[in-house]
C-alpha positions as a LaTeX table, in Angstrom:
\begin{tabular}{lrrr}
\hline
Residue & $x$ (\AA) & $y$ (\AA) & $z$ (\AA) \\
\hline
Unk1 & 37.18 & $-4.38$ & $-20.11$ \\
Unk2 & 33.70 & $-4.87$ & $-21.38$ \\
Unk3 & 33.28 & $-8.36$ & $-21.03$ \\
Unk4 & 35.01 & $-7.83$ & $-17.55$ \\
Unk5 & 32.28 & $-5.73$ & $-16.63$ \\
Unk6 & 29.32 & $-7.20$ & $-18.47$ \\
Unk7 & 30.61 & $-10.74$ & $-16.41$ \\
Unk8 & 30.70 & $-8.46$ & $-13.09$ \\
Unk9 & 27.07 & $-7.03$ & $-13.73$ \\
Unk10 & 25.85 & $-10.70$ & $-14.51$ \\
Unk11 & 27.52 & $-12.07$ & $-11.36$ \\
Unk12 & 25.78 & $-9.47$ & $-9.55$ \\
Unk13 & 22.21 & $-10.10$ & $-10.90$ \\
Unk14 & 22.66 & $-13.67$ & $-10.55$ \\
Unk15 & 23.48 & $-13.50$ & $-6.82$ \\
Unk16 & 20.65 & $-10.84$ & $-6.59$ \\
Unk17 & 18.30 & $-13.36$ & $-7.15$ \\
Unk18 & 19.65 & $-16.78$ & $-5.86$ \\
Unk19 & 19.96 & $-14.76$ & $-2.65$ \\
Unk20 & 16.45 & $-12.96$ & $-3.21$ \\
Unk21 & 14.50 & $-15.03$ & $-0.55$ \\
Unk22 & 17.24 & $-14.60$ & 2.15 \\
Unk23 & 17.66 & $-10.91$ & 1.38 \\
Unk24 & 13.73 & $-11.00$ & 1.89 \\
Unk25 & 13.35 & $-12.91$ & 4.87 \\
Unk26 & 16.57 & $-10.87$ & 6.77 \\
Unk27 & 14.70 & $-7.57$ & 5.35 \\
Unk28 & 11.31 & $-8.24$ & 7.52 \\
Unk29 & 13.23 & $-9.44$ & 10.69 \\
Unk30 & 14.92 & $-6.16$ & 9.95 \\
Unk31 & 11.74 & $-4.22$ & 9.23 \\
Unk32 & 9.96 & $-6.10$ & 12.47 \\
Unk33 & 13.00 & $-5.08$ & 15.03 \\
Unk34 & 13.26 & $-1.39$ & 13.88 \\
Unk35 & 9.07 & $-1.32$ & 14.45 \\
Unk36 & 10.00 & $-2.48$ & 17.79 \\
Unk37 & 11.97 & 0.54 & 18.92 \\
Unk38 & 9.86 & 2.55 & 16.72 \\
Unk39 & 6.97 & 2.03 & 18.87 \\
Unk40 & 8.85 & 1.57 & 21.76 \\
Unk41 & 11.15 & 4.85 & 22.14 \\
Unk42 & 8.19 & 7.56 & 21.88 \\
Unk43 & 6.62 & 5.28 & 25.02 \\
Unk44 & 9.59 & 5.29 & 26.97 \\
Unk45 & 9.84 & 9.62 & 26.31 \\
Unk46 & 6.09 & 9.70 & 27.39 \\
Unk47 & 7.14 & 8.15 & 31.15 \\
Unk48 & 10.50 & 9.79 & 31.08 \\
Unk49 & 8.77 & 13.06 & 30.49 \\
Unk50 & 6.07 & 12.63 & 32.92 \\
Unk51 & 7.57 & 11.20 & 35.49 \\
Unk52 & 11.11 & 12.14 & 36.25 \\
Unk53 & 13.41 & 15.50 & 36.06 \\
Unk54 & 16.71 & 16.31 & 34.81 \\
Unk55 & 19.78 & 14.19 & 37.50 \\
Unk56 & 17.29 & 12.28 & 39.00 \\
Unk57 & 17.58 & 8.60 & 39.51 \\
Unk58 & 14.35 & 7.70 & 37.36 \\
Unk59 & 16.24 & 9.97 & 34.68 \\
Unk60 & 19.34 & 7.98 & 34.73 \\
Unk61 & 17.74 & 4.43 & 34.35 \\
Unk62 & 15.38 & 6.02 & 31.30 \\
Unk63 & 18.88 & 7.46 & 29.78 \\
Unk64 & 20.38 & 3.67 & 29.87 \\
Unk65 & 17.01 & 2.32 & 28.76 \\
Unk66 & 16.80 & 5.07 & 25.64 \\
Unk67 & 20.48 & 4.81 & 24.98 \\
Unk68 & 20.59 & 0.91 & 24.57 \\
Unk69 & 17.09 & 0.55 & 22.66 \\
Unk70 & 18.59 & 3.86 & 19.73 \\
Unk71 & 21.73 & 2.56 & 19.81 \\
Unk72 & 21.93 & $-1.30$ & 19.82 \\
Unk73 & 18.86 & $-2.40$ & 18.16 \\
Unk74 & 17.49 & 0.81 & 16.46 \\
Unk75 & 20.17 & 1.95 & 14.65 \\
Unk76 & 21.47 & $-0.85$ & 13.26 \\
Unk77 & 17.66 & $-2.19$ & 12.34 \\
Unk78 & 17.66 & 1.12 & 10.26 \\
Unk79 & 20.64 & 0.60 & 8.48 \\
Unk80 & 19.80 & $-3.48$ & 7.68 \\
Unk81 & 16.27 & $-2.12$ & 6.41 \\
Unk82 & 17.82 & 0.51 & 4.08 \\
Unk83 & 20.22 & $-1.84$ & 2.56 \\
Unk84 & 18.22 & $-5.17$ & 2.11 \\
Unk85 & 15.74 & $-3.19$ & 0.69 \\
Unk86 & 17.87 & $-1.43$ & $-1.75$ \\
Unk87 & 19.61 & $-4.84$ & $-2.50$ \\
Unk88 & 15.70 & $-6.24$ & $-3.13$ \\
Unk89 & 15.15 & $-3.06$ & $-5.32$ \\
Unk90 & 17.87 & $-4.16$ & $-7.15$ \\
Unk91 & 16.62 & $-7.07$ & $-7.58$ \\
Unk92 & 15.57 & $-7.97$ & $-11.69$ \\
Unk93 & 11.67 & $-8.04$ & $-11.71$ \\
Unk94 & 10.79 & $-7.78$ & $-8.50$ \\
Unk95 & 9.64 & $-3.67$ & $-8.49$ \\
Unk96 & 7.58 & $-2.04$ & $-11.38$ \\
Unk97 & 8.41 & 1.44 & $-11.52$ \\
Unk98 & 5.38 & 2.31 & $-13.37$ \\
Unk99 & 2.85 & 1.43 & $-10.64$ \\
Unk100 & 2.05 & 3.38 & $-7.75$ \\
Unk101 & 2.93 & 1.02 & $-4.59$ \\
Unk102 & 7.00 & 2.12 & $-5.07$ \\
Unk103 & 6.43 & 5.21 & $-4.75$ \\
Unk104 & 4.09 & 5.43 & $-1.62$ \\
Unk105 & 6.02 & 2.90 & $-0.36$ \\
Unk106 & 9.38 & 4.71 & $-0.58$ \\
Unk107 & 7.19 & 8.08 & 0.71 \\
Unk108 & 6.66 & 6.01 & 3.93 \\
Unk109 & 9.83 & 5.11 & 4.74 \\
Unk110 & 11.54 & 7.87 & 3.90 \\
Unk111 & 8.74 & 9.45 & 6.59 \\
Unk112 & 9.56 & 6.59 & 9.01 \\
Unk113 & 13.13 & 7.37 & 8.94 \\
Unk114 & 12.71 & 10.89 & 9.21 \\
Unk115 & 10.77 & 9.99 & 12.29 \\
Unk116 & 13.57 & 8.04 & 13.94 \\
Unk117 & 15.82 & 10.69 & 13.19 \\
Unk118 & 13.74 & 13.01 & 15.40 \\
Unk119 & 13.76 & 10.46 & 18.33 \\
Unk120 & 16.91 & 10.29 & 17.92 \\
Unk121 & 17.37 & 14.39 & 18.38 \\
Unk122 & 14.96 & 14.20 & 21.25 \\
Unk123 & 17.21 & 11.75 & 23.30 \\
Unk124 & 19.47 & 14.44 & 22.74 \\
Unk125 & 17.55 & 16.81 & 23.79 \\
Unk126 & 16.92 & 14.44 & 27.05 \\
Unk127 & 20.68 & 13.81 & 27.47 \\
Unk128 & 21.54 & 17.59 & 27.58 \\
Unk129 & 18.19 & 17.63 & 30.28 \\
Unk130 & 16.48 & 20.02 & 28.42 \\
Unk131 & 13.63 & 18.29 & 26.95 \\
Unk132 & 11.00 & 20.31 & 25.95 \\
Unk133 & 7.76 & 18.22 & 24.64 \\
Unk134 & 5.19 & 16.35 & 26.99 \\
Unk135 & 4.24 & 13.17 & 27.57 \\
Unk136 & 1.09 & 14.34 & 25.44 \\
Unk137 & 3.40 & 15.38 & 22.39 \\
Unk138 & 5.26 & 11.74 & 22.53 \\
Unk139 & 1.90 & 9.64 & 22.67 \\
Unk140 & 0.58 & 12.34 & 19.44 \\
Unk141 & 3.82 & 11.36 & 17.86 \\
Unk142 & 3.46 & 7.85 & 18.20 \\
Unk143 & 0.70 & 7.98 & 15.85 \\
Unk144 & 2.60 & 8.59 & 12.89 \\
Unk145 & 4.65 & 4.98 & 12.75 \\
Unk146 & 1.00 & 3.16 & 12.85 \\
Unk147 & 0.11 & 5.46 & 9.85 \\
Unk148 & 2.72 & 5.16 & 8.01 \\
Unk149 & 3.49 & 1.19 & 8.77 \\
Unk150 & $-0.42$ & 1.01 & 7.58 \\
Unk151 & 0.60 & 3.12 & 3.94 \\
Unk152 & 3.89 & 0.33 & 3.79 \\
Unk153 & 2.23 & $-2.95$ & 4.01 \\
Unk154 & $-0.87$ & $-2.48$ & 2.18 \\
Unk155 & 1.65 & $-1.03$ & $-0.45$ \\
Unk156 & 3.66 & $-3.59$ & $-0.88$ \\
Unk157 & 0.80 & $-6.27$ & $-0.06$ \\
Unk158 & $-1.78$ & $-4.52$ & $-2.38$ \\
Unk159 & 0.41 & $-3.49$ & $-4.91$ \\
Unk160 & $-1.75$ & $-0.33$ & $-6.10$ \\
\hline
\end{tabular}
């Protein structure tokens, strides 16, 4: 059973890194898509906000537009992030626990997808026509991806 298992583990290291720059590459077209509707749903709640009410047609073609965007490309961009970048965590020498960058890094993005959880509760909120923050709140919000996309990259670029 031991050698069964110590074969298993070995298999799975192996194909950890063989597959390492794949992984990599399908991680940042990953990371680059979920930006996208990062940046892009908090703009479309600013306009749908400001300039349409609850049943009205503007409200209709921002639910289809919101819908699509969480749905389609957001929420599966989330998922593909999370797991290529656990599978590249996993990956023999490629994170040093004992420095710094990990750790900020991983404090970001567990920020970033807090953040798309709470678009995700203000469409929602939109759906059941009872929005309650303004166009104002949405463009303050917005900030907080460029922040914490700034924290991620020089974190994994800089490797404090």
């Amino acid at each position: 059973m031991t050698d069964t298992l110590s074969m298993i583990h070995a298999w799975v290291i192996d194909a950890l890194i063989l597959g390492y720059p794949w992984i990599k590459a399908f991680h940042i077209m990953a990371v680059i898509t979920w930006m996208a509707g990062i940046f892009y749903l908090p703009r479309l709640y600013v306009y749908h906000a400001e300039r349409s009410q609850p049943g009205d047609a503007r409200d209709d073609v921002f639910q289809v537009m919101e819908s699509k965007l969480l749905k389609l490309i957001m929420n599966p961009s989330l998922i593909a992030v999370w797991v290529l970048g656990l599978l590249l965590v996993l990956t023999p020498g490629i994170v040093d626990w004992s420095m710094v960058w990990p750790w900020t890094k991983g404090a970001a993005l567990i920020a970033m997808t807090w953040f798309h959880m709470w678009l995700a509760a203000r469409r929602k909120d939109f759906v059941a026509g009872r929005n309650r923050h303004t166009g104002r709140r949405y463009r303050m919000m917005n900030e907080l991806p460029t922040i914490l996309m700034v924290v991620i990259v020089l974190s994994v670029i800089l490797k404090f």
